[in-house]
N, C-alpha and C positions, 0 to 999 in steps of 0.2 A: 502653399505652406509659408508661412511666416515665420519671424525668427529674434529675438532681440538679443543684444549684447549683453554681458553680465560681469562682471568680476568676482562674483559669488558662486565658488565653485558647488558649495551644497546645493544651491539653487539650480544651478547647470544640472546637477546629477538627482533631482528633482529629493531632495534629502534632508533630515532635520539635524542639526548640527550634532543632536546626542546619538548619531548612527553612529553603527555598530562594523564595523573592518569585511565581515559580511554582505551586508545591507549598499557598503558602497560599491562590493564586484559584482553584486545580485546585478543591482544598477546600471551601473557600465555596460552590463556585457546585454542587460535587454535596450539599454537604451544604443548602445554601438550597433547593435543592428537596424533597430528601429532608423536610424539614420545614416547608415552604411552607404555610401554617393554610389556602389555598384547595385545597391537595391534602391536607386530612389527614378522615380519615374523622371522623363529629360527635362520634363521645366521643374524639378525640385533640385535638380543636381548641385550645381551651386549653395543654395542655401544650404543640404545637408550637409556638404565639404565642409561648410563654418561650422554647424554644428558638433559634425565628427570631428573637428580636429579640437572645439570649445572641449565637447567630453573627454575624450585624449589629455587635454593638459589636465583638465579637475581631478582624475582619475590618479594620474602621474603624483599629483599633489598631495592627494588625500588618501592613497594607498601605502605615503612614506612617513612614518609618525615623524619624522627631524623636520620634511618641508611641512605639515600636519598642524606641528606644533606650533611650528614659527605664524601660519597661515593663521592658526585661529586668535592666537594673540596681536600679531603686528596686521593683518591680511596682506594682499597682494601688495601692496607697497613694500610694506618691510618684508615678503618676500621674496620682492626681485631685485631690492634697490641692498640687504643684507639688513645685518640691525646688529648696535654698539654693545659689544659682551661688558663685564663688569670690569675687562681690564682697559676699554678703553679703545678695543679694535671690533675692526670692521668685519663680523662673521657673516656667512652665506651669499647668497645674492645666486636668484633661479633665473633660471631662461627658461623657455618651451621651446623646441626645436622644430619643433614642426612635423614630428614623427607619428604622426597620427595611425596612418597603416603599422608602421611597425611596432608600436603600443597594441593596438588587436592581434595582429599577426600573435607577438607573445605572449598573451593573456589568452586567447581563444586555441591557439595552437595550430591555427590555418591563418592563410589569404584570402583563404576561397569564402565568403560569406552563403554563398548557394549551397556548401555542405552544411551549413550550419542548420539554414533552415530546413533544408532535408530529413536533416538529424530532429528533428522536432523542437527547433528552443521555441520561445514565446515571445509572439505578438499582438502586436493591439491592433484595432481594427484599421486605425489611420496608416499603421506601417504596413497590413494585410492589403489593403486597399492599393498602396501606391505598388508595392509589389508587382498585383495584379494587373493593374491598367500598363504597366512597361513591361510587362511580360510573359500576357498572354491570359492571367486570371487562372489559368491550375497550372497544380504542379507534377511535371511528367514522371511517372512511375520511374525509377530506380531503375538501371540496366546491371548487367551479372557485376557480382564486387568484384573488385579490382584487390588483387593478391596482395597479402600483408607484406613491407620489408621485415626480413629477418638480419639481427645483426647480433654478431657473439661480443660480450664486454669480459674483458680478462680482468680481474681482479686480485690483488693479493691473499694471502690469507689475514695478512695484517690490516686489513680494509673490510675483508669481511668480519672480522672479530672488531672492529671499534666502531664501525658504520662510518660511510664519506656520503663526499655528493662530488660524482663525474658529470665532465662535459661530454658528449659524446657528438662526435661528427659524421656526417652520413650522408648519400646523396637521393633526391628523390625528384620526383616530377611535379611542377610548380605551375599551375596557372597563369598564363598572362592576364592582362587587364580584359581584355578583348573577351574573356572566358571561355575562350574556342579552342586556342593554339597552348602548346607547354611547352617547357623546357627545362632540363635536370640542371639540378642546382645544391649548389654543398648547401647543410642546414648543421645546425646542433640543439642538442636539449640536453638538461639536467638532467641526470640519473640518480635517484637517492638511492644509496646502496644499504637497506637496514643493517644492524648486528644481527649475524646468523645466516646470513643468505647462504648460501651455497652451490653446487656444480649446477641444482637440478634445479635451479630459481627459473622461472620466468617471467619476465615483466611484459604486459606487454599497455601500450597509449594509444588510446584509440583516436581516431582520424589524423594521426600524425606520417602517414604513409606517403604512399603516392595520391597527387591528383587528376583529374581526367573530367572533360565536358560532360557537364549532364550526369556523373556517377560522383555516389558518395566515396569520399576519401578513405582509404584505407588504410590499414593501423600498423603500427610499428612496435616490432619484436624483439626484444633485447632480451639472450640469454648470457646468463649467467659461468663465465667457466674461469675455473680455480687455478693459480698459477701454485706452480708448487715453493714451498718455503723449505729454507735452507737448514734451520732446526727441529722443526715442528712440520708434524703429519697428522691428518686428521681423520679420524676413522669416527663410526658410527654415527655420521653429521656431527655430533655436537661435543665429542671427546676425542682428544689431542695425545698424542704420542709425541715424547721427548726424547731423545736418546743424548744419555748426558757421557763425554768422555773422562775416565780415572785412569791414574797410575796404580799398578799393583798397591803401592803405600797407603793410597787413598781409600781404595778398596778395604785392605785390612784395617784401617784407621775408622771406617766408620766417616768420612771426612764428609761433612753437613752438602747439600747441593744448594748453590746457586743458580739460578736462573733468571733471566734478564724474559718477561711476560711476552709480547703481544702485545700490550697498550703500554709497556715500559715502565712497568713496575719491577723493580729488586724484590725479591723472595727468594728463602733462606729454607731448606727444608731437611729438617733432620733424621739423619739415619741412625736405628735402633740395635743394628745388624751386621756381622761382616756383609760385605758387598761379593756377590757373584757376578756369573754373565747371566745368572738365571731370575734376576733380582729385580721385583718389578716393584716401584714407589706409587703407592696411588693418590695423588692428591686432591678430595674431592673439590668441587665448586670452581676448578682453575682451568675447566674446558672452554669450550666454544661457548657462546653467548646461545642462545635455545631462542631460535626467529618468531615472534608473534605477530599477527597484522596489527596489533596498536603499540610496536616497540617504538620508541622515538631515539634519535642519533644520540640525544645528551644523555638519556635517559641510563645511571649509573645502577641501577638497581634492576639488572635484569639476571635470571637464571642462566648457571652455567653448566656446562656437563663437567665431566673430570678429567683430570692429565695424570697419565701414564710414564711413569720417569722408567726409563732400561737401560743398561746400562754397556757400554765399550770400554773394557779393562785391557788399558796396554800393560802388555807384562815386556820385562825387559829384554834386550836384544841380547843382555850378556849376564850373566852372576861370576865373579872369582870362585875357582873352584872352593876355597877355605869357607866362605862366606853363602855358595849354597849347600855345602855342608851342614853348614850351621842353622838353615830354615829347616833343612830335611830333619836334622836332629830336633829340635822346637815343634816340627807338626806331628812327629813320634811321639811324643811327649804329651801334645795335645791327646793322642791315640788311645792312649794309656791311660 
């Protein structure tokens, strides 16, 4: 196998400059294996190590529109040396670190490249070939899977009504180099929490598990459980129960309700009615956000269930007798 220098990272990732954000991970992730130094037969080692780490930086580059942009106007010069903004300073200047493993590690979701191709990615015959001759030429049947981690994610309810993205930390069994021996090791990954998720979500990332010689990686399970909120209750999945506190005054006044949202909006909601304990405000479209698989976090235009306003009327600890006198004579009145 041969191998030549380049500075052109489209070239490296065998690509036409008008690719697509796409077209460069499709790339990456066939061509990181294709050259992956624990899949390359012993007299390729070496060269694929330049390779894999040449892909690694292009990847790095051209998966970041800021390094992206600079690369296809100034290239590798002005994107490692910076280049002169319009006031007159000296913006950017890239490195490659040399992090080649752990550019796949987090793009692929493993270490282990032997899960991958387990898992069925795709190879060409030159990468099929070098495979084969360092390591036997088939590939050994699959032994029993190896049991998913299960892990519970507490969330707010204020998290599940706006959507976030958590880190989540976990420990699992890690492949050494050798891919015989293992050893547990803290890990983390992103957790997109859509709008709407709830107690009974479950997420689950496949080969992000444990790993073990010879068996495909197993996948990891993250449920979903609701931390309770200090205002707000939420019944039905997707409608919300408020319980707003008045003084008897407010009560008979009819006094408007404020509420401070979920996503932190003031709303004002007016009442039509003396206020009882029996007195329930329904405010439709001010529930829960309604979970769909194509919700996006930004996405402001999602359907909501409705919020329930009830109410807690403090009446007072004391009346002058003249003075409750004088409501008792006023609700006769009313009577009458």
């Amino acid at each position: 196998m041969s191998i030549k220098h380049s500075d052109n990272y489209y070239e490296i990732l065998e690509l036409p400059r008008t690719c697509s954000q796409e077209e460069i991970s499709e790339s990456y992730r066939r061509l990181s294996l294709k050259y992956h130094p624990k899949l390359a037969s012993p007299e390729n080692s070496a060269v694929s190590e330049f390779k894999f780490q040449q892909l690694a930086e292009a990847y790095e580059v051209l998966s970041d529109p800021n390094k992206k942009g600079i690369f296809d106007i100034y290239g590798k010069d002005g994107l490692y040396n910076g280049i002169i903004d319009k006031k007159g300073n000296l913006k950017g200047g890239y490195k490659f670190l040399g992090n080649a493993h752990e550019i796949f590690e987090k793009f692929m979701g493993t270490s282990n490249p032997f899960a991958l191709v387990r898992d069925g990615e795709k190879m060409n015959d030159e990468f099929g070939s070098a495979f084969g001759s360092a390591y036997g030429g088939q590939k050994q049947p699959p032994k029993e899977d190896l049991p998913p981690i299960k892990i519970d994610l507490e969330c707010t309810l204020q998290e599940l009504y706006n959507g976030c993205v958590k880190n989540v930390k976990y420990n699992k069994n890690v492949l050494g180099y050798d891919q015989r021996t293992t050893q547990n090791k803290e890990v983390s990954i992103d957790v997109e929490i859509f709008k709407g998720y709830d107690k009974n979500t479950v997420i689950e990332f496949k080969g992000m598990g444990n790993e073990a010689p010879g068996m495909k990686n197993s996948d990891l399970i993250v449920s979903i459980k609701e931390k309770k909120d200090e205002h707000f209750r939420r019944v039905n999945k997707d409608d919300l129960i408020y319980i707003q506190k008045i003084t008897l005054a407010q009560a008979l006044n009819s006094e408007p309700v404020k509420i401070t949202t979920l996503d932190n909006r003031k709303i004002a909601i007016t009442m039509d009615e003396i206020i009882s304990p029996q007195t329930v405000k329904i405010v439709k479209g001010e529930g829960m956000p309604v979970y769909r698989k194509d919700t996006d976090i930004r996405d402001l235009n999602v359907k909501k269930g409705d919020l329930f306003i009830k109410f807690d009327i403090e009446f007072p600890e004391y009346i002058e007798p003249e003075k409750k006198d004088e409501i008792i004579s006023l609700l006769k009145e009313d009577e009458n």
